[in-house]
C-alpha positions as CSV (number, residue, x, y, z in Angstrom):
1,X,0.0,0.0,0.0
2,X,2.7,2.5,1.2
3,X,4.6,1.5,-2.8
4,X,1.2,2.6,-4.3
5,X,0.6,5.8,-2.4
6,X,4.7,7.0,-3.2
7,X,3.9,5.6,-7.2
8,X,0.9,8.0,-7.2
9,X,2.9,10.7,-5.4
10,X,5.5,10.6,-8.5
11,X,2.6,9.9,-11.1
12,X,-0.1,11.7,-10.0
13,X,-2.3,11.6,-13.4
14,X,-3.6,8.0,-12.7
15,X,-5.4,9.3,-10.1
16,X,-8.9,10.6,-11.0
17,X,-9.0,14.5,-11.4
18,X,-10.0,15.6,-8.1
19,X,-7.3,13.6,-5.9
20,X,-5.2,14.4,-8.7
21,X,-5.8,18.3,-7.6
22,X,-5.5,17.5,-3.9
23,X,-2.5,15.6,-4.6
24,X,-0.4,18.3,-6.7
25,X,-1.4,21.1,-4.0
26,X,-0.1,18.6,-1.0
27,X,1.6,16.0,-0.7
28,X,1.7,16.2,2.9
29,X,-1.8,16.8,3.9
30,X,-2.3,13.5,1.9
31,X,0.4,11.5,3.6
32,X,-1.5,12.6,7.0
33,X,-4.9,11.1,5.2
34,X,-2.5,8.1,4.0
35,X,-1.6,7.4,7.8
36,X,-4.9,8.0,9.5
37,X,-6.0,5.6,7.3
38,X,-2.9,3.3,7.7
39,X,-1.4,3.8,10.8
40,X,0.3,0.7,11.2
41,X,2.4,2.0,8.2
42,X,3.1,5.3,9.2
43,X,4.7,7.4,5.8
44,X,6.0,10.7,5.4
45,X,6.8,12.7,2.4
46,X,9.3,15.3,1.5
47,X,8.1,17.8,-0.6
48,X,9.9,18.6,-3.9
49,X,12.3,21.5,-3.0
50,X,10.9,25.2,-4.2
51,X,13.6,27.1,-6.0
52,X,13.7,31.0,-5.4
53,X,13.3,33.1,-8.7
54,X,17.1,34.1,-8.6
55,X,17.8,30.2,-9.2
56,X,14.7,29.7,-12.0
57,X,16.2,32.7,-13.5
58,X,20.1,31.6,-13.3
59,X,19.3,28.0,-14.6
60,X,17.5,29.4,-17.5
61,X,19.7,31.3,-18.6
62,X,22.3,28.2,-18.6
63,X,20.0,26.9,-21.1
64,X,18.5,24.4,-18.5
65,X,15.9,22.7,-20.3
66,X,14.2,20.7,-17.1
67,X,14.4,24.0,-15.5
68,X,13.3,25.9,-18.5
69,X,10.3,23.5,-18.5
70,X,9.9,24.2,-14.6
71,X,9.3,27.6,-14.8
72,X,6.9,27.6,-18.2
73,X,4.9,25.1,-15.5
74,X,4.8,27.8,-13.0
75,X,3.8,30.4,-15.2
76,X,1.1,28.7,-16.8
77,X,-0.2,28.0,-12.7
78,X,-3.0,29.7,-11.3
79,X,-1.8,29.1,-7.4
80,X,-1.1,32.6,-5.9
81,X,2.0,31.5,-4.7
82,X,3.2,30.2,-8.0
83,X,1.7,33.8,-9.7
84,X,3.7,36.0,-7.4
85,X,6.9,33.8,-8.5
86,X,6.6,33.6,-11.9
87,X,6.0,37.4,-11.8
88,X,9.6,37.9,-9.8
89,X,11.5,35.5,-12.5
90,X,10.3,37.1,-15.4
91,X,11.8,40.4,-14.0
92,X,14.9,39.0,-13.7
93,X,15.2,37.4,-17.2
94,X,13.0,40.2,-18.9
95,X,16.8,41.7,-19.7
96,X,17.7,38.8,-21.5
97,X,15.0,38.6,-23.7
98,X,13.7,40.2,-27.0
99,X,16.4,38.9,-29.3
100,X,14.7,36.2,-30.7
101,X,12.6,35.9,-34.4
102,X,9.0,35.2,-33.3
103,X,7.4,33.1,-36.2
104,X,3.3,32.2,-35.9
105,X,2.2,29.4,-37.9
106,X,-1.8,28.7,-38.6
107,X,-4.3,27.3,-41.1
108,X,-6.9,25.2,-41.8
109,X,-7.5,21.2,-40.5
110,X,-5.7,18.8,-42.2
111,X,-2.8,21.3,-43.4
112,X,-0.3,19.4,-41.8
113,X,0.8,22.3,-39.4
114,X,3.0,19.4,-37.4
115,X,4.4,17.7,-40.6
116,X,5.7,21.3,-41.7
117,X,6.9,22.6,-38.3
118,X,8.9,19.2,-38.1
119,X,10.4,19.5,-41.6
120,X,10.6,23.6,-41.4
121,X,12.2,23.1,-37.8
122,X,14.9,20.5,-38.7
123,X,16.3,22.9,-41.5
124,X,16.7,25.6,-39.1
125,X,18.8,23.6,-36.6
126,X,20.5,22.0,-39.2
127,X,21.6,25.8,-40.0
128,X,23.1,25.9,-36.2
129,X,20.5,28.0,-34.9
130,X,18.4,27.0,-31.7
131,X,14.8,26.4,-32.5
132,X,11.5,26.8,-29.4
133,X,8.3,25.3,-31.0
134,X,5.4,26.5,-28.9
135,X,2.6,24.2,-29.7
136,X,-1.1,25.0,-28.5
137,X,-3.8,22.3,-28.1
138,X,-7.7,22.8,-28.6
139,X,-9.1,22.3,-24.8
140,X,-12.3,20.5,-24.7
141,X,-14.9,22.6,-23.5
142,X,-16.5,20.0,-21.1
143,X,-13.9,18.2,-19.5
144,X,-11.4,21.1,-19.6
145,X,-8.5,18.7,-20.7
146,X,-6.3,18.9,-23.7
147,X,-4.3,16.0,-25.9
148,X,-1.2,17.7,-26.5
149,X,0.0,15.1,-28.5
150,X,2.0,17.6,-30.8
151,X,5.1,16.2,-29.4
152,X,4.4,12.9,-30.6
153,X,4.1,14.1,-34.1
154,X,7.2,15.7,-34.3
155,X,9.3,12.8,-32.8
156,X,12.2,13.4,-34.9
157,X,12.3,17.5,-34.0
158,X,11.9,16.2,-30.3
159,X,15.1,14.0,-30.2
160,X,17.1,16.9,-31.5
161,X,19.2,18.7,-29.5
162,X,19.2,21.9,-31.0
163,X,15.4,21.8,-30.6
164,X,12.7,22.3,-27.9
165,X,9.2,21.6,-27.8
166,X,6.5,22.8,-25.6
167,X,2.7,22.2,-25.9
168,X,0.8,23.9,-24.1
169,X,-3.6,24.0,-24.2
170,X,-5.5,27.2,-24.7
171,X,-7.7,26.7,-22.1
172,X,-10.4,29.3,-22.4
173,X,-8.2,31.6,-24.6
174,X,-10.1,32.5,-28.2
175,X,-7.3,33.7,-30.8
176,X,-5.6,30.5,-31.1
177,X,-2.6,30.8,-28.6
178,X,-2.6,30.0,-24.9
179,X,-3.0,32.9,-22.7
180,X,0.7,32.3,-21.1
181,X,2.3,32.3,-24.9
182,X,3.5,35.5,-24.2
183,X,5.3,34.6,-20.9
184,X,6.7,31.5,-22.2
185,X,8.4,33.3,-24.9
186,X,10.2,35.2,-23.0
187,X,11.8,32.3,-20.9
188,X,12.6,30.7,-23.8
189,X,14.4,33.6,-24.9
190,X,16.3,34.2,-21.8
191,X,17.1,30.6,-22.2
192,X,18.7,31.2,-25.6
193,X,16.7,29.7,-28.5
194,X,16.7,32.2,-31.5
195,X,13.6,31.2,-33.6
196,X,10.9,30.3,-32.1
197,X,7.3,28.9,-33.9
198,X,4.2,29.5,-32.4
199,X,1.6,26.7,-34.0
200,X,-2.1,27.5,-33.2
201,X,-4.9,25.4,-32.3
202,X,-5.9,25.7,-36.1
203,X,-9.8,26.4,-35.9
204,X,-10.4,29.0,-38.5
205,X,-11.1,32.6,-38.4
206,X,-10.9,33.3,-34.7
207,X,-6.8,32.7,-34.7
208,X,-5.7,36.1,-35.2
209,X,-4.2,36.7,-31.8
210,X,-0.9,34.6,-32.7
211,X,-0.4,37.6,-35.4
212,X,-0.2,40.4,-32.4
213,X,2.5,38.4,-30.5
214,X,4.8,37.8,-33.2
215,X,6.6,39.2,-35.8
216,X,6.3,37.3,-39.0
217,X,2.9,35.6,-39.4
218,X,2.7,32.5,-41.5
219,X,-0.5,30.9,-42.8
220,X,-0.8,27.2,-44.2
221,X,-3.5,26.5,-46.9
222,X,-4.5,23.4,-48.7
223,X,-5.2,23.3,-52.3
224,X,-8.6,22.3,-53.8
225,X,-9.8,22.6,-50.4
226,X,-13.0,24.6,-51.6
227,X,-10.7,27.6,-49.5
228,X,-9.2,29.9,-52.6
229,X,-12.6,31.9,-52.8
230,X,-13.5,31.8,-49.4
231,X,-10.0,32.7,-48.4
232,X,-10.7,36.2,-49.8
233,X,-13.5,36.9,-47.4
234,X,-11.4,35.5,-44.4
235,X,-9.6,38.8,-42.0
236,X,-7.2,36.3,-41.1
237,X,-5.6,36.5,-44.8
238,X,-4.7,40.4,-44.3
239,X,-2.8,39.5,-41.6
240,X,-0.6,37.0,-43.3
241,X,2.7,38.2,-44.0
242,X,3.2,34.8,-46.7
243,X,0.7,32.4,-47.8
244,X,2.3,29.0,-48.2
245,X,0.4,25.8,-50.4
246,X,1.2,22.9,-48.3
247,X,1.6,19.3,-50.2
248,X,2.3,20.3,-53.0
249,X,4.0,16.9,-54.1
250,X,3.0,14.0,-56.3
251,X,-0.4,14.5,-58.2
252,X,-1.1,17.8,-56.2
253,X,1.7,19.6,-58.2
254,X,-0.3,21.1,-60.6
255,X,-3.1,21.7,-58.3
256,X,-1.1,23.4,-55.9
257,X,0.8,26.2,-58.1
258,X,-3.1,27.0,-59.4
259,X,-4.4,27.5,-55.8
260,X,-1.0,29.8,-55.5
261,X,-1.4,31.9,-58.5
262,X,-5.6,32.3,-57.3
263,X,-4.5,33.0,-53.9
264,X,-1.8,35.7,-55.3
265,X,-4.4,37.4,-57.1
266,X,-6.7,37.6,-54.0
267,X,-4.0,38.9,-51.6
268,X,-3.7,41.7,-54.1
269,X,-6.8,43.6,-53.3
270,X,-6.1,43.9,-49.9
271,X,-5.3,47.2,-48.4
272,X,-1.2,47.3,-48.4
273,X,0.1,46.5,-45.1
274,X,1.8,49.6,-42.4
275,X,5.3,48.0,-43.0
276,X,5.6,48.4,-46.8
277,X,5.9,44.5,-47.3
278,X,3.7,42.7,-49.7
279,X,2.8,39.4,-48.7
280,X,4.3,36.5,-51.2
281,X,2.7,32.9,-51.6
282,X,4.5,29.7,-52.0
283,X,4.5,26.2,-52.3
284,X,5.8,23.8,-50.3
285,X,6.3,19.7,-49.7
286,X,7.1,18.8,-46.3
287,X,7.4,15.0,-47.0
288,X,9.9,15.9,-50.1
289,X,11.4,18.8,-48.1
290,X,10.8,20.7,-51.2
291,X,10.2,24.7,-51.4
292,X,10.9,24.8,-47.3
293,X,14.0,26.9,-47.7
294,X,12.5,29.8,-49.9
295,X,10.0,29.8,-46.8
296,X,12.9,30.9,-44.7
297,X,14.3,33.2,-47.1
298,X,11.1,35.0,-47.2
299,X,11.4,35.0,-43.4
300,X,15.0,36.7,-43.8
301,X,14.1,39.1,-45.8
302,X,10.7,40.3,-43.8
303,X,13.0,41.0,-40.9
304,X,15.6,42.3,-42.5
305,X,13.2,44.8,-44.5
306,X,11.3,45.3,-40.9
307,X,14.7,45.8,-39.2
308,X,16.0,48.7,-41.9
309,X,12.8,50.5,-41.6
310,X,12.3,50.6,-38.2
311,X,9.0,48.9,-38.0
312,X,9.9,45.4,-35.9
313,X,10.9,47.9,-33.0
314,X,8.3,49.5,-33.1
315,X,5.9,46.6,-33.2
316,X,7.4,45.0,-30.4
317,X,6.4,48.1,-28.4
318,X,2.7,48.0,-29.5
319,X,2.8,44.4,-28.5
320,X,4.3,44.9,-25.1
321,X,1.2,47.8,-24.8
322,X,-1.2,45.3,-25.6
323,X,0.1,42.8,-23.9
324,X,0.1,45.0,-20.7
325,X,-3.9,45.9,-21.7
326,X,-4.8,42.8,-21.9
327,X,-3.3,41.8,-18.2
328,X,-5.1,45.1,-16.8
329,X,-8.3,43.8,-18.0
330,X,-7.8,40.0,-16.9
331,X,-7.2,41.2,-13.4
332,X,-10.0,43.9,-13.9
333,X,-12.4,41.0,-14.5
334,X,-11.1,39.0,-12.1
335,X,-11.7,41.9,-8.9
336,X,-14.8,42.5,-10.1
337,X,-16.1,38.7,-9.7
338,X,-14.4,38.4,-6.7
339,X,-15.3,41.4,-5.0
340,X,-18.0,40.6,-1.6
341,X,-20.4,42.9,-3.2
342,X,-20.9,41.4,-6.6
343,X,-20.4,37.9,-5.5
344,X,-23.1,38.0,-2.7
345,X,-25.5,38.8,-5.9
346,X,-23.8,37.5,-8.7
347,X,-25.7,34.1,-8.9
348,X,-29.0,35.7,-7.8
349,X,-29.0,38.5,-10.8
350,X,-27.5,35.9,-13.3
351,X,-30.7,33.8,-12.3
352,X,-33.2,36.7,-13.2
353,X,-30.7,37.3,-16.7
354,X,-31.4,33.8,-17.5
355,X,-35.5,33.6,-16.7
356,X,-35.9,36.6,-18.8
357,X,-37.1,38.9,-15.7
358,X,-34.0,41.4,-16.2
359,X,-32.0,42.8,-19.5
360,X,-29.0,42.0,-19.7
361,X,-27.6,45.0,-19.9
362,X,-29.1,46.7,-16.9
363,X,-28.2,43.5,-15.0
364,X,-24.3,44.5,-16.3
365,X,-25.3,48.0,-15.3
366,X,-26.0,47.4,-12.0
367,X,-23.4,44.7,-11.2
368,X,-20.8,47.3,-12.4
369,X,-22.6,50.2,-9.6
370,X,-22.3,47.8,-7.1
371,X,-18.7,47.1,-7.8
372,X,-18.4,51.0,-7.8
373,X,-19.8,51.2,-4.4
374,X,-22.4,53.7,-6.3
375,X,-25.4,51.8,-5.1
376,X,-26.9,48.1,-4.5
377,X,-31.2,48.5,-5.6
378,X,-32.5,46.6,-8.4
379,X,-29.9,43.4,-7.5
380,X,-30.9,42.6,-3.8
381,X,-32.6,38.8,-3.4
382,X,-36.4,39.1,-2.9
């Protein structure tokens, strides 16, 4: 029994998901369960040891990939503790950081965003240079989980050396990028790697967040997908900054430099981009590696046109404003439904929202007055 309980200590995911929770905030409150329950085997348990940010932050930037991997764990955590010192490394490292090229990659199901990143990926190491490849699963709205099986599709990319790989879930992030992308890039940064690829969730039109956070913004389309005229009406397309045709190998040749020249002509009649750079589409074959390196001359050149004119510094400063917004209202929200005076109501006034008795906009209203301290009529339980 005492074997079991240390087996589930180390590998807590067998359990079922609310031990599971009990077990990763304590250990030791559950060995004190463990010998109330047991007490002719009495068991104690050590708790791992919790490093201070000065060692997260001097481990990273070592290169340190278990601890690299440590600290993108505590960031993504939603324990106060672990908030307060995720917040203290990331000061420390923030120095260190900002000298990477921040590559998003989306498109449409069935593009073969893995297949691509692994071949794309293995010709940048094989150039020397260290490669990040922040994955982001789809989170089941029900159960909360995610698969993250992106790692497993990239087996030879994982077992590089020059490579790391990190999937992540996005939770209930829209946008197609996990609300902790922008945290984790940052360590991977300090940590050294100077390309990193941000792959998407992959669900369409919504994924436009991944374009905001990094500075060249790839999209994947398939040919004869029933996409080249519905690509045109797509926002997601103006943001692109190169179109590529995936599989374009074996009988899809022909196919695929047809779906380029239509999706050439469509990328015309959008409004010319802030930067001066006109978008280029391109073909590609990730099983063949064929057309991958005139992907990362494109690449090249964006920065090196965005570098000259000024414009990547200054989008990295709009993103850091942004990225600060968005924070302010996170926490915003997050005071406001934890504050005693909207909570004490909260359910109550949703209740009335629901059975049609109150607008939802005066419920809003009168949630926010309460919140202001400007008044509580109109939400009070009958």
């Amino acid at each position: 029994m005492k074997l079991i309980f240390k087996v589930f200590c180390s590998c807590p995911k067998f359990l079922p998901g609310k031990f599971r929770y009990l077990l990763c905030i304590n250990r030791d409150i559950c060995a004190k369960i463990f010998n109330k329950v047991f007490p002719q085997m009495p068991l104690t348990y050590t708790p791992r040891k919790r490093f201070s940010p000065q060692e997260y932050a001097q481990a990273i930037l070592a290169g340190d990939r278990i601890m690299l991997s440590r600290a993108i764990t505590l960031i993504e955590s939603k324990l106060p503790s672990d908030v307060a010192l995720a917040e203290k490394v990331l000061e420390i490292i923030l120095p260190h950081t900002g000298n990477s090229l921040r590559v998003g990659i989306t498109g449409v199901p069935g593009v073969g965003k893995s297949t691509f990143i692994e071949s794309f990926g293995k010709l940048i190491t094989g150039m020397g240079k260290k490669l990040a490849v922040l994955t982001i699963d789809p989170s089941s709205q029900r159960s909360k989980g995610s698969i993250l099986g992106d790692k497993t599709r990239m087996e030879s990319l994982a077992n590089d050396p020059m490579a790391y790989i990190r999937p992540s879930a996005s939770g209930a992030t829209l946008g197609g990028v996990n609300n902790k992308t922008r945290e984790t890039m940052l360590l991977c940064e300090a940590a050294g790697y100077e390309v990193i690829l941000i792959e998407t969730v992959g669900v369409g039109q919504s994924e436009t967040t991944v374009a905001e956070i990094a500075d060249f913004f790839l999209l994947l389309m398939l040919a004869g997908a029933g996409d080249e005229l519905q690509g045109i009406k797509k926002g997601i397309m103006e943001m692109a900054d190169a179109l590529v045709i995936t599989k374009a190998d074996g009988d899809n040749v022909t196919m695929s430099q047809m779906a380029a020249r239509e999706y050439a002509n469509a990328m015309r009649l959008f409004p010319a981009q802030d930067s001066g750079w006109e978008p280029e589409v391109l073909t590609c074959s990730s099983v063949e590696q064929r057309g991958l390196d005139a992907v990362w001359d494109v690449i090249v050149r964006h920065h090196e046109l965005m570098c000259q004119t000024g414009y990547f510094q200054a989008k990295r400063m709009e993103q850091n404003i942004a990225w600060m917004n968005e924070i302010i209202d996170y926490y915003l929200k997050y005071d406001f439904l934890h504050a005693p005076a909207v909570s004490e109501v909260l359910d109550f006034t949703q209740h009335q929202v629901e059975s049609g008795k109150l607008p939802a906009i005066t419920a809003a209203k009168r949630l926010l007055e309460r919140f202001r301290g400007e008044g509580a009529e109109g939400t009070d339980e009958k």
